[in-house]
C-alpha positions as CSV (number, residue, x, y, z in Angstrom):
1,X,-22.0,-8.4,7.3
2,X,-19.1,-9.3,8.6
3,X,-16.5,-8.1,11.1
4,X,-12.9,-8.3,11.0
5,X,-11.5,-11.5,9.2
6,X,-13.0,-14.4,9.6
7,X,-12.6,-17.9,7.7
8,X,-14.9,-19.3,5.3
9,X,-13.8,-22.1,3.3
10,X,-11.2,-21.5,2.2
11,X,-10.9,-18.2,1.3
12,X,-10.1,-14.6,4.0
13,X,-13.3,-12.8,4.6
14,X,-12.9,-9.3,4.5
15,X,-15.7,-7.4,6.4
16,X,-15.7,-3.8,7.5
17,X,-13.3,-3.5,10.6
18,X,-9.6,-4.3,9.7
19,X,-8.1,-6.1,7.3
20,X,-6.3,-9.5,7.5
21,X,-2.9,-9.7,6.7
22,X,-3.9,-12.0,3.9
23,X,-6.0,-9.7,2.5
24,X,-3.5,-6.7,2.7
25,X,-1.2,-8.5,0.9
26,X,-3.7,-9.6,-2.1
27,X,-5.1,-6.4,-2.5
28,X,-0.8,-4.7,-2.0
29,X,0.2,-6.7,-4.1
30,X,-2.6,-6.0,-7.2
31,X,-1.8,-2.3,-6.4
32,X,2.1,-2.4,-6.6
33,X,2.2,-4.0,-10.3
34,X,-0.1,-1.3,-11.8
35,X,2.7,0.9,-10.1
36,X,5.1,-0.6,-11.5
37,X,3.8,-1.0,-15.2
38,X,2.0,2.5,-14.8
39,X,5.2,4.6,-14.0
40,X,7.6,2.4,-16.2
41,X,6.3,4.8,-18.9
42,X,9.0,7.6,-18.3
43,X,11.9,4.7,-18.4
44,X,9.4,3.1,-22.0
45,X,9.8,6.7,-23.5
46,X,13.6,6.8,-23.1
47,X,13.6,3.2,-24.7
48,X,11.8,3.8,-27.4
49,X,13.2,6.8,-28.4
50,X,16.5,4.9,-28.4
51,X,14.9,1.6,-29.5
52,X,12.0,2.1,-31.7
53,X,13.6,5.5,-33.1
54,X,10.9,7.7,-32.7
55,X,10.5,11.5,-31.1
56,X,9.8,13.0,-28.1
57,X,6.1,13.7,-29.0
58,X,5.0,10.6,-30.8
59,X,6.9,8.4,-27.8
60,X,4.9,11.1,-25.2
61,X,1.9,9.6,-26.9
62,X,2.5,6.6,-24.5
63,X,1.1,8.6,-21.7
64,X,-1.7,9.7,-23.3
65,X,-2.5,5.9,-24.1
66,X,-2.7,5.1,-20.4
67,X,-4.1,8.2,-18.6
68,X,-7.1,8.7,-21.6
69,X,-7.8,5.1,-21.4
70,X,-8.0,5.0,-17.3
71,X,-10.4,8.6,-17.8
72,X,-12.9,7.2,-20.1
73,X,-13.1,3.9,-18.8
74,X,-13.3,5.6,-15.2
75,X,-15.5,8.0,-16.1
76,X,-17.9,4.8,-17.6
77,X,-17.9,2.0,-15.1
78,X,-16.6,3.5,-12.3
79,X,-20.2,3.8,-10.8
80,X,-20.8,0.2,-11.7
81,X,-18.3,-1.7,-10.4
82,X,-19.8,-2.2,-7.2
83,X,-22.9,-3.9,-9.1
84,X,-20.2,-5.5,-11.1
85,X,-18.4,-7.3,-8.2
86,X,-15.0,-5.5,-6.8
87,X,-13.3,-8.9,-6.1
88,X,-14.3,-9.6,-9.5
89,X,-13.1,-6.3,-11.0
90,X,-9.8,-6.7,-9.4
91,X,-8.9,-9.9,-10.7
92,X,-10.3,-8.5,-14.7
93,X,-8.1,-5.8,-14.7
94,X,-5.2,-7.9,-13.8
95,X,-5.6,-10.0,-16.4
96,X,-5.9,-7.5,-19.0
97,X,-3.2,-5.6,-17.8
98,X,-1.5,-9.3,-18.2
99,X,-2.0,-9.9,-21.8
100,X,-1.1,-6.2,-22.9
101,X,2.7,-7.2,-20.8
102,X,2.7,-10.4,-23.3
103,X,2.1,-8.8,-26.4
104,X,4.9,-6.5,-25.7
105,X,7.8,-8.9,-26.6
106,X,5.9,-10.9,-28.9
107,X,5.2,-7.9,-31.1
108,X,8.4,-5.9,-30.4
109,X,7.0,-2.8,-31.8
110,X,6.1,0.7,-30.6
111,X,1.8,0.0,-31.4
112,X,2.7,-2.7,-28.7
113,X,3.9,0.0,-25.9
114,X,1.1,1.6,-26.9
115,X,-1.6,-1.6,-26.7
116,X,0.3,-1.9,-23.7
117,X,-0.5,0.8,-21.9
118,X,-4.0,1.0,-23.3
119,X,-4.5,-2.5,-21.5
120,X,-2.6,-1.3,-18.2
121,X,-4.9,2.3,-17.8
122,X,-7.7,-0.3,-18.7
123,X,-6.8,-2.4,-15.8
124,X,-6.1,0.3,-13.7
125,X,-9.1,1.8,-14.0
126,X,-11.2,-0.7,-12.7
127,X,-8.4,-1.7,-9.8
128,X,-7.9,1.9,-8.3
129,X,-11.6,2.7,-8.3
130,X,-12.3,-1.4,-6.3
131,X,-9.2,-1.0,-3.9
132,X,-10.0,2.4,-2.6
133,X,-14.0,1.4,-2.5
134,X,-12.6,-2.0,-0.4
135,X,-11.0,0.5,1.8
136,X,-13.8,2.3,2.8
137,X,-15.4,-0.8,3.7
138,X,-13.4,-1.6,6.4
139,X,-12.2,2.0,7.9
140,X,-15.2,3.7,9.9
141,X,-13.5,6.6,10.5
142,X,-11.8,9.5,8.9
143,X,-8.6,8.9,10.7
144,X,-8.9,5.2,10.0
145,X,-10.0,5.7,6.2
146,X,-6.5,8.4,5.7
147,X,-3.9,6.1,7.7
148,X,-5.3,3.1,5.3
149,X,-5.2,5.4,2.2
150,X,-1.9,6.9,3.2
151,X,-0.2,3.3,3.0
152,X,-1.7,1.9,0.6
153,X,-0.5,4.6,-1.2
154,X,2.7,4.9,0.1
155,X,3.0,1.4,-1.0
156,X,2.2,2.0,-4.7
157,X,5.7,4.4,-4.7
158,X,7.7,1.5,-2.8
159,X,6.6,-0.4,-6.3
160,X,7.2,2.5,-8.1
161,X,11.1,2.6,-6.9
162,X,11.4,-1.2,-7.3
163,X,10.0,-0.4,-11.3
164,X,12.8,1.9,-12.3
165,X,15.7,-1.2,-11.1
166,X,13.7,-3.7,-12.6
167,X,13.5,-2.1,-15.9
168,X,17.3,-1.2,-15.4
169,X,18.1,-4.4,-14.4
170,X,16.9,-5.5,-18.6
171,X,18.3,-2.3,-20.1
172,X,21.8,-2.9,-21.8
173,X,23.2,0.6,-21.6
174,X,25.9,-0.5,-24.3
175,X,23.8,-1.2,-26.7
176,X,20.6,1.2,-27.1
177,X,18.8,-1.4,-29.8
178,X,19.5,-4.4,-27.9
179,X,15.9,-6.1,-27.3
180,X,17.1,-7.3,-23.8
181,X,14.5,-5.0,-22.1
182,X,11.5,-6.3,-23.6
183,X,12.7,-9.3,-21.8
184,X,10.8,-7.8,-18.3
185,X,7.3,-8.0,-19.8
186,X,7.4,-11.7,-19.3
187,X,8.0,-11.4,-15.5
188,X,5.2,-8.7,-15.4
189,X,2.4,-10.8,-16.9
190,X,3.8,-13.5,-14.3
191,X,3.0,-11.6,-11.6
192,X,-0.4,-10.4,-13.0
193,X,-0.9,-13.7,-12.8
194,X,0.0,-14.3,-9.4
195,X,-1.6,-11.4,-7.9
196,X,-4.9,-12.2,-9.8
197,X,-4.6,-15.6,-8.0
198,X,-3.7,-14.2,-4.5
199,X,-6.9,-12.2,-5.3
200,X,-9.2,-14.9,-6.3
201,X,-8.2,-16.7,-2.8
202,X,-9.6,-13.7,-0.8
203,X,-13.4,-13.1,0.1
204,X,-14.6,-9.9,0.0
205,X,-18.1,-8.8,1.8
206,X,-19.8,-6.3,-0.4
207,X,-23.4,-6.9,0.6
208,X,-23.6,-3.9,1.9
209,X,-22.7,-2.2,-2.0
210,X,-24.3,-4.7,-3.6
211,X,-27.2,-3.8,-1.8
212,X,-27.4,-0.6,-2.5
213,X,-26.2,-1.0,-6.0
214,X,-29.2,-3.4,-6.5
215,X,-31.8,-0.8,-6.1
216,X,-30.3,2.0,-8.6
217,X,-30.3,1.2,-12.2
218,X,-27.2,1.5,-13.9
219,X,-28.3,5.0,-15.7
220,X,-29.0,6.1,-12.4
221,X,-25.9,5.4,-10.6
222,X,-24.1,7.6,-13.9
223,X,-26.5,10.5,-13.3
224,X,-25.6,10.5,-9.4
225,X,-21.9,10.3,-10.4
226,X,-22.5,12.8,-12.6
227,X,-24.3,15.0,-10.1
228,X,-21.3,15.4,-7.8
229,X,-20.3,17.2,-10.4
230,X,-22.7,20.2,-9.6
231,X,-21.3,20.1,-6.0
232,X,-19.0,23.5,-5.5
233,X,-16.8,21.5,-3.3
234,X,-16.3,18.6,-5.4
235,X,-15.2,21.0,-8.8
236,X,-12.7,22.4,-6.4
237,X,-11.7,19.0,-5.5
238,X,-11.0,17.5,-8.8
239,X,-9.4,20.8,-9.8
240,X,-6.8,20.2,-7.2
241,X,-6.6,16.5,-8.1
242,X,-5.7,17.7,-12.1
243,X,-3.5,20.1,-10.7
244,X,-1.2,17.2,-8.2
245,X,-1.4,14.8,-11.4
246,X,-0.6,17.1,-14.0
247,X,2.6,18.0,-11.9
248,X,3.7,14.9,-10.7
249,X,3.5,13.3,-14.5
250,X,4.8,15.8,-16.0
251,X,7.9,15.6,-13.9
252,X,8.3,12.2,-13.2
253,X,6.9,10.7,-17.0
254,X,10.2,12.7,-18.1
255,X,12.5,12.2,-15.4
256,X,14.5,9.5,-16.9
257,X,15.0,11.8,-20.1
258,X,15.9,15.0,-18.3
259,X,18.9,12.8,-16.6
260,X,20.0,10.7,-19.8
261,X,19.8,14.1,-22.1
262,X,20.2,17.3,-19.8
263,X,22.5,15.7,-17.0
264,X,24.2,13.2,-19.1
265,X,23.7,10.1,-17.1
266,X,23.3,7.2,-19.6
267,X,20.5,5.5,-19.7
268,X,20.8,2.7,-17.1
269,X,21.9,5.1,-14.6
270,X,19.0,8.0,-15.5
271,X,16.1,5.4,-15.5
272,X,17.6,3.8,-11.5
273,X,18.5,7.8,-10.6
274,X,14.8,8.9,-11.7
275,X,13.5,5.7,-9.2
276,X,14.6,8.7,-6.5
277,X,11.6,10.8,-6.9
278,X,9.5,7.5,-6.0
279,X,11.2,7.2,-3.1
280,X,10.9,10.5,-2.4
281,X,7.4,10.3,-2.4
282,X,6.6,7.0,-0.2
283,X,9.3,8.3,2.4
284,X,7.0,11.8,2.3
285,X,3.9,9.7,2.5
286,X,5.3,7.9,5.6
287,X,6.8,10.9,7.1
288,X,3.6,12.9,6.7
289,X,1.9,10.4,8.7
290,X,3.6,11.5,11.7
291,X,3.2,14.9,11.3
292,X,-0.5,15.6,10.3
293,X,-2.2,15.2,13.9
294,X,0.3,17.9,15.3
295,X,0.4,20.8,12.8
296,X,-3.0,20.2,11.0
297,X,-3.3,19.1,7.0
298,X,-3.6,22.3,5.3
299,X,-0.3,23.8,7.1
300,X,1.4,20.3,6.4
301,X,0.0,21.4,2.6
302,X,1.4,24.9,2.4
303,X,4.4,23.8,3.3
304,X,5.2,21.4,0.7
305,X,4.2,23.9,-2.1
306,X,6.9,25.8,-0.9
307,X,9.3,23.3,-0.2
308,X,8.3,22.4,-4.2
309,X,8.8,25.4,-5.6
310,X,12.2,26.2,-3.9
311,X,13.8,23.2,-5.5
312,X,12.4,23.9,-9.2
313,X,13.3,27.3,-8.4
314,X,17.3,26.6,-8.2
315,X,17.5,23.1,-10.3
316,X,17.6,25.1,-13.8
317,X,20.4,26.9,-12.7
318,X,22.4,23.6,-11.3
319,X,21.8,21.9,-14.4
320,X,23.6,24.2,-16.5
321,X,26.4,23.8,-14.3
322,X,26.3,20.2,-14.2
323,X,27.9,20.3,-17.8
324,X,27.3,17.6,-21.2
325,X,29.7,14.6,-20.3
326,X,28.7,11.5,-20.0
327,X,28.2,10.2,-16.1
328,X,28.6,6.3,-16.9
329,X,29.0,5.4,-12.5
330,X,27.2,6.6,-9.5
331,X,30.6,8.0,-8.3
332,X,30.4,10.9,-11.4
333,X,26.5,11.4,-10.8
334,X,26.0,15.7,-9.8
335,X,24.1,16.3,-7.1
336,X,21.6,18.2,-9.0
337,X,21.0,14.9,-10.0
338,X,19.4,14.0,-6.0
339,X,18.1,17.1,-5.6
340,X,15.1,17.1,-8.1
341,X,13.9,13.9,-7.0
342,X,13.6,15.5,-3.6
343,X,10.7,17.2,-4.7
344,X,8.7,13.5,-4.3
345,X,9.1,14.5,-0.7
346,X,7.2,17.7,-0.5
347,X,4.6,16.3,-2.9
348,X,4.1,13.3,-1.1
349,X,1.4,14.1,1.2
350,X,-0.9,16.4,-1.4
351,X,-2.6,13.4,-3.2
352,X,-3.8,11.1,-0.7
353,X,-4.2,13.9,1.9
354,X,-6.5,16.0,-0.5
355,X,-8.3,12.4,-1.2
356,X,-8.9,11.5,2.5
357,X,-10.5,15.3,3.1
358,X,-13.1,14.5,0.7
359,X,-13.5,10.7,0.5
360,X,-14.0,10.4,4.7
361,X,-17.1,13.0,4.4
362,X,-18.7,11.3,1.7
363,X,-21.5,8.3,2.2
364,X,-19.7,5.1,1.1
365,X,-22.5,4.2,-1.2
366,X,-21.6,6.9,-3.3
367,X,-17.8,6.9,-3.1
368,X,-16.9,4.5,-6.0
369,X,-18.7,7.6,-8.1
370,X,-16.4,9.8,-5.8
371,X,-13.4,7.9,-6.9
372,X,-14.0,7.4,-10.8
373,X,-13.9,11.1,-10.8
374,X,-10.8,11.3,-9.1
375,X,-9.3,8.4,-11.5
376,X,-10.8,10.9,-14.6
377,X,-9.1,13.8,-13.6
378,X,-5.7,12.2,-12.5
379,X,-5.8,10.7,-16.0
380,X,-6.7,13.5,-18.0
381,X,-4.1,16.1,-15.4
382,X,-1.2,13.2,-16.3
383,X,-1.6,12.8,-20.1
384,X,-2.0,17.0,-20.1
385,X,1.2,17.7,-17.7
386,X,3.1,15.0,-20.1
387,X,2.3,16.1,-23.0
388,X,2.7,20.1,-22.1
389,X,6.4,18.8,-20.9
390,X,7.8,17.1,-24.2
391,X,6.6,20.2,-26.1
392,X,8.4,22.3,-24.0
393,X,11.2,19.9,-23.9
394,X,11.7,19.7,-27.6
395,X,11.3,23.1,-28.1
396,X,13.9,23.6,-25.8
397,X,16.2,20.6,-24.2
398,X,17.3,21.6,-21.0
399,X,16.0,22.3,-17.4
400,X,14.6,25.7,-17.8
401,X,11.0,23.6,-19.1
402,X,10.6,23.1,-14.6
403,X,10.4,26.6,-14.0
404,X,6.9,25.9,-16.3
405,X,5.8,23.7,-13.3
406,X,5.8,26.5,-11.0
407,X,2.6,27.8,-12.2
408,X,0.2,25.0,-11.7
409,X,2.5,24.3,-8.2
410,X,0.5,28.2,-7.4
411,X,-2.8,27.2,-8.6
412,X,-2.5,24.3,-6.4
413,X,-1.8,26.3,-3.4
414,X,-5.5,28.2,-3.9
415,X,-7.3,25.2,-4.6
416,X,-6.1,23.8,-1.7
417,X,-6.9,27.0,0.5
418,X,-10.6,27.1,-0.9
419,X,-11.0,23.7,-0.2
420,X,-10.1,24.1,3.3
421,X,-12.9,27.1,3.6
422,X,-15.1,24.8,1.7
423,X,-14.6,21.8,4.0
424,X,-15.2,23.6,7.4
425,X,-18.6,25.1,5.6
């Protein structure tokens, strides 16, 4: 196999030592545009509530389009892909995710959004489970594997900030039925299209799975995904994963809405203000990186669910105060309005932290199993956490619906101390 980048043809090889720059960039790049279509669905809810004129439960049906789609078509091929090809996988799921961002403005109905998304957690599916199995092909360390893992993720919420001013940037906030935002699909499939490209150029040197994969029937590689299952710390694991996902989604998914309806921002402003709690969480991500070695990932841990549950703790009562006019410039936006997005920051570090524990102590010939059951559970904990919070929203429209979030937020916190006991068993 292998090491480092070398040049063959011409294409990158990627072996198992680092990463070329190339390579980074191709696989970056395939990453950031699921970000950007997979957490565009808060800012498509808003829209289609005002464009397609339908409610807050049929339009949160959007989430449950993308999330069930990634779980069952995790939960199906995740084990395979490395028999598949993940250079090949990759560049599939970007060009499915492709045609569902044509069909959008072509269509120009809500079964479109939703084909949409079904194509995007398609696409996803198969791209999450490949990047983070290319990962551990060239990390041979646990420090190596979570500082890899830690950008690449913190790169997916740079993407998801620039989503929320892209979609803006379409959005006509004088004129709610104005088609003008279907208008950014077009530059989306464009960039599938490039990044499946940019994909195609790089090599990628998966002997070593391949090799493996070859000897294991397909049924077999299911049952050992499957088997996992059984282990006590993996249930804990995937339990904590739900748990991150069902709270992340269920705040950020309606985001947009809780500025536009209970803070009063119209809706150019509340989709670019929501694009806060993004950046919240890749400046956490980064920040967390520098602070891990020294006070030790479970304390880094505890201390974001408490940071977490201090600022749901005192939003509700800000918001009230905030009062029903309309903010139409930045200049009018209440700070209430900043200070819930600052939650991205103490969640930042949860997901990929809780991911590294695991992922660095298990065999990489059985990771990409590892991983379809973490792409499962974050589907099934972001279609559950969005759908629990425009129930509670409808029922009741205002901000008292995050004091719901505190509960899972203490959940969390035990998951994450068994797993710790777990991990040093």
């Amino acid at each position: 196999m292998a090491v480092g980048g070398s040049v063959a043809g011409d294409q990158v090889v990627i072996g198992t030592s680092e990463a070329s720059l190339a390579a980074k960039f191709a696989l970056g790049l395939g990453y950031a545009i699921f970000a950007i279509l997979l957490n565009s669905v808060g800012t498509v809810i808003l829209q289609s509530i005002g464009y397609f004129h339908v409610d807050n439960v049929t339009a949160s049906t959007l989430e449950a389009f993308k999330d069930l789609t990634i779980a069952v078509v995790s939960f199906l091929l995740a084990a395979q892909l490395p028999r598949f090809g993940l250079k090949r996988a990759m560049i599939a799921a970007l060009l499915i995710a492709g045609a569902g961002c044509v069909l959008v403005p072509l269509a120009d109905s809500f079964w479109a959004t939703r084909a949409m998304f079904f194509a995007t957690g398609f696409g996803f599916a198969l791209m999450k489970v490949s990047v983070y199995s290319v990962i551990g092909l060239f990390t041979s360390s646990a420090s190596g594997h979570a500082r890899l893992l830690g950008m690449v993720e913190a790169a997916f919420m740079a993407a998801v900030v620039a989503s929320a001013w892209i979609f803006a940037w379409f959005i006509n906030p004088a004129d709610p039925a104005s088609p003008s935002w279907l208008g950014v699909y077009w530059l989306l499939a464009a960039l599938c299209a490039i990044a499946a490209v940019a994909i195609a150029l790089v090599r990628i040197d998966e002997s070593a799975l391949k090799d493996s994969a070859g000897d294991q029937a397909p049924a077999a590689a299911f049952r050992e995904m499957i088997g996992l299952l059984a282990m006590r710390v993996t249930q804990v694991f995937i339990a904590g994963v739900f748990l991150y996902v069902f709270i992340e989604q269920g705040l950020g998914t309606w985001l947009p809405t809780i500025n536009h309806k209970v803070l009063g921002l119209d809706g150019q402003i509340a989709v670019q203000a929501a694009s806060a709690f993004a950046l919240a969480i890749a400046a956490g991500r980064f920040a967390a990186g520098m602070v891990v070695a020294r006070i030790g990932w479970l304390r880094l841990l505890l201390g974001c669910f408490a940071g977490m549950a201090a600022i749901l703790l005192v939003v509700p009562s800000l918001a009230a105060q905030s009062g029903p006019a309309v903010v139409t410039s930045w200049s009018q936006v209440p700070f209430v309005a900043y200070l819930l997005p600052a939650i991205g920051f103490f969640m930042a570090p949860i997901y990929p932290t809780l991911n590294s524990v695991v992922l660095s102590a298990v065999p990489k010939t059985r990771q990409a199993g590892l991983i379809g059951l973490i792409v499962v559970f974050s589907a099934l904990g972001g279609t559950t956490g969005s759908r629990m919070v425009a129930v509670l929203f409808s029922a009741q429209p205002s901000a008292q619906v995050l004091y719901s979030l505190l509960v899972p937020i203490a959940v969390l916190s035990a998951a994450t101390l068994w797993l710790s006991r777990l991990a040093r068993d």
